[in-house]
C-alpha positions in Angstrom: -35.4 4.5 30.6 -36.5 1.1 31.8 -39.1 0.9 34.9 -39.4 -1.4 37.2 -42.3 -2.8 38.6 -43.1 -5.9 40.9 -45.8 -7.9 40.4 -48.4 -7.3 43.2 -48.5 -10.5 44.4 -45.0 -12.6 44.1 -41.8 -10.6 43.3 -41.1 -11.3 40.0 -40.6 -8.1 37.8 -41.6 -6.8 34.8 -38.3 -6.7 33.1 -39.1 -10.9 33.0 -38.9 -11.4 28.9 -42.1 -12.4 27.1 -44.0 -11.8 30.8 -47.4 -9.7 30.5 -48.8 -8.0 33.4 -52.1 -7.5 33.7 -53.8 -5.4 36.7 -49.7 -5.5 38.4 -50.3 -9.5 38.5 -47.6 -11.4 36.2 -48.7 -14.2 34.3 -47.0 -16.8 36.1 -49.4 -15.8 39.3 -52.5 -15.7 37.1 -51.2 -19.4 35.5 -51.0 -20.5 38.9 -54.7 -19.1 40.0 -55.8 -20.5 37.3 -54.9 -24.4 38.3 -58.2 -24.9 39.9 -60.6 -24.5 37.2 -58.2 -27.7 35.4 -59.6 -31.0 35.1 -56.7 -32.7 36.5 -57.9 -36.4 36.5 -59.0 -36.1 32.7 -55.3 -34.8 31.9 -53.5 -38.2 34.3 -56.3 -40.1 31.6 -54.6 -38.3 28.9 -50.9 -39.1 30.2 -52.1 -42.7 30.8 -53.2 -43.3 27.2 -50.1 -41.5 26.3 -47.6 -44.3 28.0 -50.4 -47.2 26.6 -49.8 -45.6 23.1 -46.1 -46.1 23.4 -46.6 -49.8 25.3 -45.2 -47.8 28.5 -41.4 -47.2 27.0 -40.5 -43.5 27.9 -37.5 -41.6 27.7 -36.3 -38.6 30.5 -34.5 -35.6 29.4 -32.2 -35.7 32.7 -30.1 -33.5 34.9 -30.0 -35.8 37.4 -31.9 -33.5 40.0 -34.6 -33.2 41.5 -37.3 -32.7 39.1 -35.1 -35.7 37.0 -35.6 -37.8 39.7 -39.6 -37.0 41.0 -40.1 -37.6 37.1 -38.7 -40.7 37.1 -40.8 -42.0 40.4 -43.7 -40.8 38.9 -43.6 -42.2 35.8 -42.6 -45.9 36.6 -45.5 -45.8 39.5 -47.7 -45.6 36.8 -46.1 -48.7 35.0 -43.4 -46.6 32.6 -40.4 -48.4 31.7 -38.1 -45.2 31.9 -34.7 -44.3 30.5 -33.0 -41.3 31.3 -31.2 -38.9 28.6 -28.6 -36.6 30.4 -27.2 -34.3 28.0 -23.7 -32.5 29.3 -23.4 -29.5 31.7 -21.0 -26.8 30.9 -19.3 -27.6 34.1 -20.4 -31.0 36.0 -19.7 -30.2 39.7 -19.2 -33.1 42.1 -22.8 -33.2 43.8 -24.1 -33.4 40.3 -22.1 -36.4 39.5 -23.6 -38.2 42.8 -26.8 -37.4 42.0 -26.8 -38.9 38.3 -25.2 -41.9 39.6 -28.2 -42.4 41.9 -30.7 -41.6 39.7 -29.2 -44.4 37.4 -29.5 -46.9 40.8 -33.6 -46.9 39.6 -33.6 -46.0 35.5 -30.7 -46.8 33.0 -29.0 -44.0 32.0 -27.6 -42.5 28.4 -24.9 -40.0 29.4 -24.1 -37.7 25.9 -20.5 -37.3 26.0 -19.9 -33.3 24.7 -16.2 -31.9 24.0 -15.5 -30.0 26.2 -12.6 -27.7 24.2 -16.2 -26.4 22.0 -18.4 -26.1 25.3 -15.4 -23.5 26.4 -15.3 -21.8 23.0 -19.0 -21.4 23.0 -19.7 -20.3 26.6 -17.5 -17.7 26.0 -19.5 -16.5 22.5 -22.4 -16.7 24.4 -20.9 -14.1 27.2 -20.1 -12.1 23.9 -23.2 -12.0 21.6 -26.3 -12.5 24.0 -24.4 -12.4 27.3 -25.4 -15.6 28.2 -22.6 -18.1 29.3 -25.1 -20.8 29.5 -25.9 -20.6 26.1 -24.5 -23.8 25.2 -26.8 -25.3 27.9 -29.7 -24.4 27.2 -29.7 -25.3 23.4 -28.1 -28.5 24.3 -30.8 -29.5 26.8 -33.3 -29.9 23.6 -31.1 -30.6 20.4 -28.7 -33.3 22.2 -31.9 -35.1 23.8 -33.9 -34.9 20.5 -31.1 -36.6 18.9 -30.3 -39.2 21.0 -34.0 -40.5 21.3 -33.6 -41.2 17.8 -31.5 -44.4 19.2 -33.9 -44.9 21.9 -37.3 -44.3 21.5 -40.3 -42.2 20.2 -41.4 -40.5 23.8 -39.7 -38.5 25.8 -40.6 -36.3 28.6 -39.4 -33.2 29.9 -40.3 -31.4 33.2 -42.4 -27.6 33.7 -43.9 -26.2 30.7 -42.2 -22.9 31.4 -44.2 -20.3 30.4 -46.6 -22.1 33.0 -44.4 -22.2 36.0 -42.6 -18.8 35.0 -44.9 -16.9 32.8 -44.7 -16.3 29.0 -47.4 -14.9 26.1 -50.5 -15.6 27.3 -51.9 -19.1 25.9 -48.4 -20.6 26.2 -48.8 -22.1 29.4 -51.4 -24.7 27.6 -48.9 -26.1 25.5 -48.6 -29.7 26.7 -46.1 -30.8 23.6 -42.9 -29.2 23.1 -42.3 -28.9 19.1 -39.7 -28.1 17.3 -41.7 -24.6 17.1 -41.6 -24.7 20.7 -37.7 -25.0 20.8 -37.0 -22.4 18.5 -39.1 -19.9 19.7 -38.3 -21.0 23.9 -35.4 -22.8 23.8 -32.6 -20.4 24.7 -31.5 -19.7 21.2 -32.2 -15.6 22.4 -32.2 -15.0 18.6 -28.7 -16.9 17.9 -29.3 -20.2 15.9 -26.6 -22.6 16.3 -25.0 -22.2 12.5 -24.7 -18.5 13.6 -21.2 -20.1 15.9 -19.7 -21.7 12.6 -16.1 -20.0 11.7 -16.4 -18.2 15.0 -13.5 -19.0 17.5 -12.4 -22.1 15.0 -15.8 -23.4 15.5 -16.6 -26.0 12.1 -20.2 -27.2 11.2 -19.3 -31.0 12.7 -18.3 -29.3 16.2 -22.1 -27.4 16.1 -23.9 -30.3 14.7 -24.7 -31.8 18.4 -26.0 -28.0 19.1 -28.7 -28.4 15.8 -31.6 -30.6 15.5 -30.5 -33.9 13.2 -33.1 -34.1 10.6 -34.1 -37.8 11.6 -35.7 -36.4 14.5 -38.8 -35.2 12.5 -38.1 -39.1 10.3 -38.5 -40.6 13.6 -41.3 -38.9 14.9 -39.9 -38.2 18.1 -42.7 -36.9 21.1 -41.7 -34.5 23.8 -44.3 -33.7 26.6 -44.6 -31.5 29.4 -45.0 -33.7 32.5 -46.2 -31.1 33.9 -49.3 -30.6 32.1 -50.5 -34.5 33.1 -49.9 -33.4 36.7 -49.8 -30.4 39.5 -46.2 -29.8 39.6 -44.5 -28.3 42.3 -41.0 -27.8 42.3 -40.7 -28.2 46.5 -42.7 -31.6 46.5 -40.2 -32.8 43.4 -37.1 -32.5 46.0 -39.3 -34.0 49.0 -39.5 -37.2 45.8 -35.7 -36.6 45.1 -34.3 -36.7 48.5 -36.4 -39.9 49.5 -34.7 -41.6 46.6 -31.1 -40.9 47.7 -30.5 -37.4 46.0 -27.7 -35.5 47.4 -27.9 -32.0 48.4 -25.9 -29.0 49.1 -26.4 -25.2 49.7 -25.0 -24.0 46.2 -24.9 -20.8 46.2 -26.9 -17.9 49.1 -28.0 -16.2 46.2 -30.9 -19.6 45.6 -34.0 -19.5 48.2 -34.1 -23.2 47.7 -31.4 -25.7 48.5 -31.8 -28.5 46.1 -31.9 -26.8 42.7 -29.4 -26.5 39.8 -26.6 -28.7 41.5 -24.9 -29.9 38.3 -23.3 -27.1 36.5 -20.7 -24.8 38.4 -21.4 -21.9 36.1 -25.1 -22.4 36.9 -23.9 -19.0 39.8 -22.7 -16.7 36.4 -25.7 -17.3 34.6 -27.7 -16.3 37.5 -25.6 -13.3 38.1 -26.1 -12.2 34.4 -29.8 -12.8 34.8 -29.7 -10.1 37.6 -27.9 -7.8 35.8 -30.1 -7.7 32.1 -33.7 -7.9 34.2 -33.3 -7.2 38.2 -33.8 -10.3 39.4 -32.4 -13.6 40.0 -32.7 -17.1 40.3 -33.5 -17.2 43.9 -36.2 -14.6 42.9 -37.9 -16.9 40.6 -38.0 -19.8 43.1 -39.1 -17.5 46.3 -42.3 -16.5 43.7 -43.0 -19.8 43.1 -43.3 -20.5 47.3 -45.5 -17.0 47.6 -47.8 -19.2 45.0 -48.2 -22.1 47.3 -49.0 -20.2 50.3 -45.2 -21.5 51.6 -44.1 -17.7 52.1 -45.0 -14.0 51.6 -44.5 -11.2 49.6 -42.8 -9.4 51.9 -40.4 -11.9 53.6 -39.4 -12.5 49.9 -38.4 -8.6 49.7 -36.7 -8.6 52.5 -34.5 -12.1 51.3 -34.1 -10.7 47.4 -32.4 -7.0 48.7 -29.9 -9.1 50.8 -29.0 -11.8 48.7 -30.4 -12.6 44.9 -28.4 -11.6 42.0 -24.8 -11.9 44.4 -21.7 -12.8 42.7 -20.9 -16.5 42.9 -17.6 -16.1 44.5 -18.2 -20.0 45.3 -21.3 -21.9 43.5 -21.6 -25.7 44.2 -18.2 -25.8 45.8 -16.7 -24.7 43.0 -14.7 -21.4 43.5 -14.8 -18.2 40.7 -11.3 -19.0 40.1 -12.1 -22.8 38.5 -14.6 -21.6 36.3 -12.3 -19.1 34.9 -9.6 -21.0 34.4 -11.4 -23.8 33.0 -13.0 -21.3 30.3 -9.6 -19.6 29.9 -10.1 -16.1 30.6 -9.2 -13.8 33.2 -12.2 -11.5 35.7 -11.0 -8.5 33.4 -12.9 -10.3 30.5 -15.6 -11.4 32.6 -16.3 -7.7 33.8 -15.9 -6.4 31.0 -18.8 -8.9 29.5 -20.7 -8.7 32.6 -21.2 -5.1 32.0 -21.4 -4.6 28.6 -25.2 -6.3 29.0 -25.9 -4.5 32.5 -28.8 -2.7 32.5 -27.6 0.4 34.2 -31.5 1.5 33.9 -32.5 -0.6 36.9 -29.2 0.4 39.2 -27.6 2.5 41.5 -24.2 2.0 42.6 -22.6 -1.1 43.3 -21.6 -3.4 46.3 -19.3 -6.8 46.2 -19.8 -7.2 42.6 -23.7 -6.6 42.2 -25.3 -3.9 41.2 -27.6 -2.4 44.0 -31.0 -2.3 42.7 -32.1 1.9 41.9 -34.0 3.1 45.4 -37.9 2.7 45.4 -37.2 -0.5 42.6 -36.2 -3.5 45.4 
């Protein structure tokens, strides 16, 4: 029997993988306490000889939003000569288009070109085996940059360390390099390695090999650093960057507390919805915790937004209606249910209304 318990001073639960509590505070809220005590202007002198070390020529693992774009700024104020990386959503939704055109208006851009027959095939296995439909995403995020620097240069930088920002193992929140350790052990594999897909659904090893690490990555001794070690990050202050510089934004989805996150990917609203259903909590969750942090909200005006609206079905997510997604991942809502529950945590719920499962009474 699973139980449920809010940390005592954001909302995040403790159903979060890989997420100690200690004294009811989760160890994204003790990373964030813990920001003071850093020696901030000896870690910009670090990221300084960093970009000196590499005569200034960076790489940015893109999306095209807003943390893409404030990395970008950021970077070429201190003299970088940037190029973007922007590896494929599983669904690019107009807004996301925009936005990756404009971020190209200030960096050139490297667009990896996916097939989109093999995306289907494996968002569907991932619903399946670790019910996940995003699965292909997140691997793709590291493996399909990693690869492509190889043809573009030795640095590369990527936003949050996660387990900072979110929580993780305690001591993880220090990492400032993310290694190929790193990406196996964080990287959204959830225990399925890439070769696992071969002969499943038709899948061949040359339709996974963009989904698995090429071998000259480690050849070409390829760098990838959390920006946000170097500097304070802060999700809200990345958009203010963002929407200065042109960004486009839209209300995706009122199951997000912020507007101007996760714009790209129309089946961004499914993963969030099977996010809810495994742990209790959703993406607007996460992002509401990270205000309570910065003193931009509280606790209980979070409660009160997260028992109306996180974890709700995406009927519509970034203009793009259920319907689309289904169709362009041929299957039917029977299948999707059916998948959908299969990896519920009925622990954590009581009844159901519109598609989500109420949260169990004394839990929300």
């Amino acid at each position: 029997m699973s139980v449920f318990i809010r940390c005592t001073k954001c909302i995040m639960p403790n159903t979060r993988p890989d997420t100690p509590f200690i004294n009811g505070v989760c160890q994204a809220c003790i990373n964030h306490d813990s920001r003071r005590n850093i020696d901030w202007n000896a870690r910009r002198h670090d990221l300084e000889y960093l970009l000196e070390e590499h005569d200034g020529r960076v790489l940015v693992a893109s999306s095209g939003g807003k943390d893409s774009h404030a990395q970008v700024h950021i970077l070429q104020a201190m003299g970088a000569n940037v190029t973007t990386i922007t590896a494929p959503t599983c669904q690019l939704t107009r807004v996301g288009q925009i936005n990756i055109a404009n971020l190209e208006r200030y960096a050139p851009g490297r667009r990896i070109e996916g097939d989109p027959i093999v995306r289907a095939k494996l968002n569907r296995l991932g619903m399946e085996l670790v019910g996940d439909i995003s699965w292909p995403e997140h691997v793709g995020i590291f493996t399909m940059t990693f690869n492509e620097a190889v043809k573009s240069g030795r640095l590369m930088f990527f936003g949050e360390n996660p387990q900072a920002e979110y929580g993780g193992p305690a001591g993880t929140e220090n990492a400032c390099e993310m290694t190929r350790r790193w990406v196996s052990e964080f990287g959204g594999f959830l225990g399925l390695r890439p070769s696992d897909m071969i002969g499943r659904a038709g899948l061949t090893e040359a339709d996974m090999a963009p989904y698995q690490i090429d071998p000259q990555v480690a050849d070409a001794r390829i760098e990838a650093h959390f920006l946000g070690h170097y500097i304070p990050w802060d999700g809200l202050r990345n958009a203010q960057i963002a929407n200065q510089m042109g960004m486009h934004q839209i209300i995706v989805s009122p199951a997000n507390w912020w507007l101007s996150e996760n714009q790209d990917n129309a089946q961004t609203g499914l993963h969030d919805h099977q996010m809810y259903r495994k742990f209790g909590y959703g993406r607007g969750a996460a992002q509401a915790s990270i205000d309570i942090r910065h003193g931009r909200t509280t606790r209980s005006a979070a409660l009160q937004w997260a028992a109306e609206y996180d974890g709700l079905f995406p009927e519509v997510y970034a203009e793009t209606p259920i319907e689309r997604v289904l169709e362009r991942l041929e299957i039917h809502e029977d299948y999707l249910f059916q998948h959908l529950d299969a990896f519920t945590n009925w622990d954590l719920f009581q009844g159901e209304t519109l598609g989500r499962p109420r949260l169990a009474e004394g839990w929300t």
